[in-house]
PyMOL CGO cylinders between C-alpha atoms (Angstrom):
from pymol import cmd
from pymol.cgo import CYLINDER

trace = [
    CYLINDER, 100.36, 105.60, 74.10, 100.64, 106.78, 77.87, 0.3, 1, 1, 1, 1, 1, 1,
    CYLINDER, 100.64, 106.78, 77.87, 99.22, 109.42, 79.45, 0.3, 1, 1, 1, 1, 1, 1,
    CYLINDER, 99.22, 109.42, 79.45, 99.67, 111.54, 82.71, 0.3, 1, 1, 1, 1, 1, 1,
    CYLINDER, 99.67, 111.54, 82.71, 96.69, 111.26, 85.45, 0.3, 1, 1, 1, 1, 1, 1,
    CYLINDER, 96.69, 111.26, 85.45, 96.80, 113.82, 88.31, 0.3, 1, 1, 1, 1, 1, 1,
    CYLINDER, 96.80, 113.82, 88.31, 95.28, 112.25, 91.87, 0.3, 1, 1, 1, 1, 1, 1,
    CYLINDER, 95.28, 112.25, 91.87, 96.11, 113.14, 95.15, 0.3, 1, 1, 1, 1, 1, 1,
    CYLINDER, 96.11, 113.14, 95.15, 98.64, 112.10, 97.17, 0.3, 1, 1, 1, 1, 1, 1,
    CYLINDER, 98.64, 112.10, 97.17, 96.47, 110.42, 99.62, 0.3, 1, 1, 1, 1, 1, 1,
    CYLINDER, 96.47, 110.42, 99.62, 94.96, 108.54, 96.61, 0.3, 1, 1, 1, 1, 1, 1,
    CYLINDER, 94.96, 108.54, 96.61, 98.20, 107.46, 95.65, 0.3, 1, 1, 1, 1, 1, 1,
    CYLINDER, 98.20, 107.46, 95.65, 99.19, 106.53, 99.14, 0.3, 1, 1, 1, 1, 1, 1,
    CYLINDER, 99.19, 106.53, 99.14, 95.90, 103.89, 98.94, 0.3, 1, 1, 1, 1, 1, 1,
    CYLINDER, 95.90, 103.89, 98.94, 96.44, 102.55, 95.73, 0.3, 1, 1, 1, 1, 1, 1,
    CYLINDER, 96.44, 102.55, 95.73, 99.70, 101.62, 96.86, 0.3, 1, 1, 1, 1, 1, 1,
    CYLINDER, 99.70, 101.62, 96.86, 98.54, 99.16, 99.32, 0.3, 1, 1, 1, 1, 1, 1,
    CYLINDER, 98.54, 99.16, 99.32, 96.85, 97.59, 96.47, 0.3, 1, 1, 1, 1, 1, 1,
    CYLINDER, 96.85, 97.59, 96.47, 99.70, 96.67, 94.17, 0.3, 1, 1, 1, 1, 1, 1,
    CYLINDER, 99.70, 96.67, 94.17, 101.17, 93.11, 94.17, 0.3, 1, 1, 1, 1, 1, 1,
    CYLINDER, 101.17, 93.11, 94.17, 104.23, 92.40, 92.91, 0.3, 1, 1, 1, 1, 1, 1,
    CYLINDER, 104.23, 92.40, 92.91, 105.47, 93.88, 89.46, 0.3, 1, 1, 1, 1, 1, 1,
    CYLINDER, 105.47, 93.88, 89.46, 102.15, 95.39, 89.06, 0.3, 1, 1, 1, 1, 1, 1,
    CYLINDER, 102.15, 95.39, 89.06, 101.98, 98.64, 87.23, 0.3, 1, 1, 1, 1, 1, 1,
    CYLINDER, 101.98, 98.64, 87.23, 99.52, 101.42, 88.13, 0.3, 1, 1, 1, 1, 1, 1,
    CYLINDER, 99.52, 101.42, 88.13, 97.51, 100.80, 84.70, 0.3, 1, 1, 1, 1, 1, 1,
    CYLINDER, 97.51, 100.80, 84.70, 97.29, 97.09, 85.34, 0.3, 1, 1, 1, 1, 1, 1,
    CYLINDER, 97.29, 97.09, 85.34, 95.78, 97.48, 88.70, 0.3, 1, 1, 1, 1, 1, 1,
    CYLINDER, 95.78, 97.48, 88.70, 93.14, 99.88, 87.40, 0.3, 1, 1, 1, 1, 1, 1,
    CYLINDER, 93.14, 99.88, 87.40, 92.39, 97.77, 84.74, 0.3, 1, 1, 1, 1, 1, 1,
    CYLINDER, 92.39, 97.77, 84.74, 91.71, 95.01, 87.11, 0.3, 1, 1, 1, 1, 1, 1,
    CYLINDER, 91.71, 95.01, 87.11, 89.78, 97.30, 89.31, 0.3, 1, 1, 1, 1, 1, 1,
    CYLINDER, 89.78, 97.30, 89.31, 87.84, 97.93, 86.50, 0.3, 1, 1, 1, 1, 1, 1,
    CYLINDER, 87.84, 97.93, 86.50, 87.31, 94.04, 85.56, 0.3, 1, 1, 1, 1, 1, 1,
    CYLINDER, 87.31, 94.04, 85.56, 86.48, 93.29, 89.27, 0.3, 1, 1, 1, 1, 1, 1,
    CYLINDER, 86.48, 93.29, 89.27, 84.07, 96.16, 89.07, 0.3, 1, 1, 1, 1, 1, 1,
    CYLINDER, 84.07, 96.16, 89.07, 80.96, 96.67, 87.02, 0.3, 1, 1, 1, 1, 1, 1,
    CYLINDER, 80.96, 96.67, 87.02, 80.29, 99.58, 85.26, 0.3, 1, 1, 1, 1, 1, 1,
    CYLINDER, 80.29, 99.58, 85.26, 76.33, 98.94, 86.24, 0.3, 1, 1, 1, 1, 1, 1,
    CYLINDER, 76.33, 98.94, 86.24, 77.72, 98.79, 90.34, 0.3, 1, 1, 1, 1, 1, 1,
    CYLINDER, 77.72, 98.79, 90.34, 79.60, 102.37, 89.62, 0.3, 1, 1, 1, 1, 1, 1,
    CYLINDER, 79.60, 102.37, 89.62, 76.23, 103.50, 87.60, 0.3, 1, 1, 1, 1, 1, 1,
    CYLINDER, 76.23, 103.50, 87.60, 74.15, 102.24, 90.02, 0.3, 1, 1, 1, 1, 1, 1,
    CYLINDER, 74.15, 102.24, 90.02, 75.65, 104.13, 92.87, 0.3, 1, 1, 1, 1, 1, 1,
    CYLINDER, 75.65, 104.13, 92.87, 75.52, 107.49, 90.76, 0.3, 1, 1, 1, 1, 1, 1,
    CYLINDER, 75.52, 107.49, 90.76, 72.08, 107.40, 90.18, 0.3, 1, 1, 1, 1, 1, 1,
    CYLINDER, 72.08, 107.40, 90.18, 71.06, 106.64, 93.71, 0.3, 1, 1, 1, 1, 1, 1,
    CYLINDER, 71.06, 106.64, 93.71, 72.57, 109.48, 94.63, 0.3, 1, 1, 1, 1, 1, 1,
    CYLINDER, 72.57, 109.48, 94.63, 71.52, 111.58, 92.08, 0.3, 1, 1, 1, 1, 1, 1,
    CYLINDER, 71.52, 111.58, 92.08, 67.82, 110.15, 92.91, 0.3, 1, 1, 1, 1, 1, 1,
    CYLINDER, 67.82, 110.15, 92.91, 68.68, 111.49, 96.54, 0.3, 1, 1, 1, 1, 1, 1,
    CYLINDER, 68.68, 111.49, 96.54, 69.48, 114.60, 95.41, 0.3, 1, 1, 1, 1, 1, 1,
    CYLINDER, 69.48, 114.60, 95.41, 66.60, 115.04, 93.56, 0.3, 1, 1, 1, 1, 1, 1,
    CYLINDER, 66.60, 115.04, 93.56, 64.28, 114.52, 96.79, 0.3, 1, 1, 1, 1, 1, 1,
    CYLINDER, 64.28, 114.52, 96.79, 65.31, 117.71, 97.92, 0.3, 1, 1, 1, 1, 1, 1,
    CYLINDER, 65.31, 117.71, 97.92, 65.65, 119.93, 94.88, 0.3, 1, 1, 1, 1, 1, 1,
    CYLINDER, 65.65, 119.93, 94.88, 63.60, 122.93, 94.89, 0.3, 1, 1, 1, 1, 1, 1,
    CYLINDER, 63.60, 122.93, 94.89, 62.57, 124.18, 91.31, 0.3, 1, 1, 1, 1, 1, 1,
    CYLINDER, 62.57, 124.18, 91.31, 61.86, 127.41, 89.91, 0.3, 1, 1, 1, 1, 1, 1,
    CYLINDER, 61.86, 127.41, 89.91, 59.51, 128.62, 86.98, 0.3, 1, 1, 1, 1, 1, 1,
    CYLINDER, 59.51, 128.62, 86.98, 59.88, 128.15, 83.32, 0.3, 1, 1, 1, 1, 1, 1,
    CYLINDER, 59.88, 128.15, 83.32, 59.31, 132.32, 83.37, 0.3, 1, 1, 1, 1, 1, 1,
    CYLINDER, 59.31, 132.32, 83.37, 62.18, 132.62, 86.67, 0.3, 1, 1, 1, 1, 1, 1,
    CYLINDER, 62.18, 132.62, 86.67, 64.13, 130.66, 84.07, 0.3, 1, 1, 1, 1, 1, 1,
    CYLINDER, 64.13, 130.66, 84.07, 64.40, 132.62, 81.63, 0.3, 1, 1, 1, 1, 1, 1,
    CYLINDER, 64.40, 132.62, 81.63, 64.93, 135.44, 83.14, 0.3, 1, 1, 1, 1, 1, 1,
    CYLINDER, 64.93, 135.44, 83.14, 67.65, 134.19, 85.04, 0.3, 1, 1, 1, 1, 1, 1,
    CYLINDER, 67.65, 134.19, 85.04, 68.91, 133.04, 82.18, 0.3, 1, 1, 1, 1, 1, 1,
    CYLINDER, 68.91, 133.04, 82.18, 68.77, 136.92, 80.43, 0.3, 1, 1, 1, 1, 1, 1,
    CYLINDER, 68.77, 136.92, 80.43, 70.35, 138.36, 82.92, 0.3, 1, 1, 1, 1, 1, 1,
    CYLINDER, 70.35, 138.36, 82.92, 73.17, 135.83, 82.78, 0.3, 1, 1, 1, 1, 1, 1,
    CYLINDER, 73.17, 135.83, 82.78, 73.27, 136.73, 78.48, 0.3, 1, 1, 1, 1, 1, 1,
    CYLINDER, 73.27, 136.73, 78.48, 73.29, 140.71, 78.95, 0.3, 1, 1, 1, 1, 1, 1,
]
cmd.load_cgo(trace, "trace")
């Protein structure tokens, strides 16, 4: 089964370079995806959700939920 995956233009531009040969679009993100880890892409994710964390400014469980009742009404 094939399916349709919508990227930019500029995106398509880079992959591009990246092809050898024959090579079809779905084989070179399969080997992307051999080449990299799933751990290296999670790992990057959570360091920047970490970052963003650093900075986040929290309200009250009571703010909360009335924020959240005024968002229900």
């Amino acid at each position: 089964m094939t399916t349709t995956v919508s990227i930019n233009k500029q995106t398509k531009e880079r992959l591009e370079f990246y092809k050898m040969g024959n090579m079809t679009y779905d084989e070179l993100l399969n080997y992307f995806m051999d080449v990299i880890s799933i751990e290296d892409v999670s790992k990057k994710h959570i360091e920047e959700h970490y970052k963003r964390l650093k900075t986040f400014d929290g309200i009250s469980k009571d703010e909360f939920k009335k924020r959240l009742k005024i968002k229900n009404n």
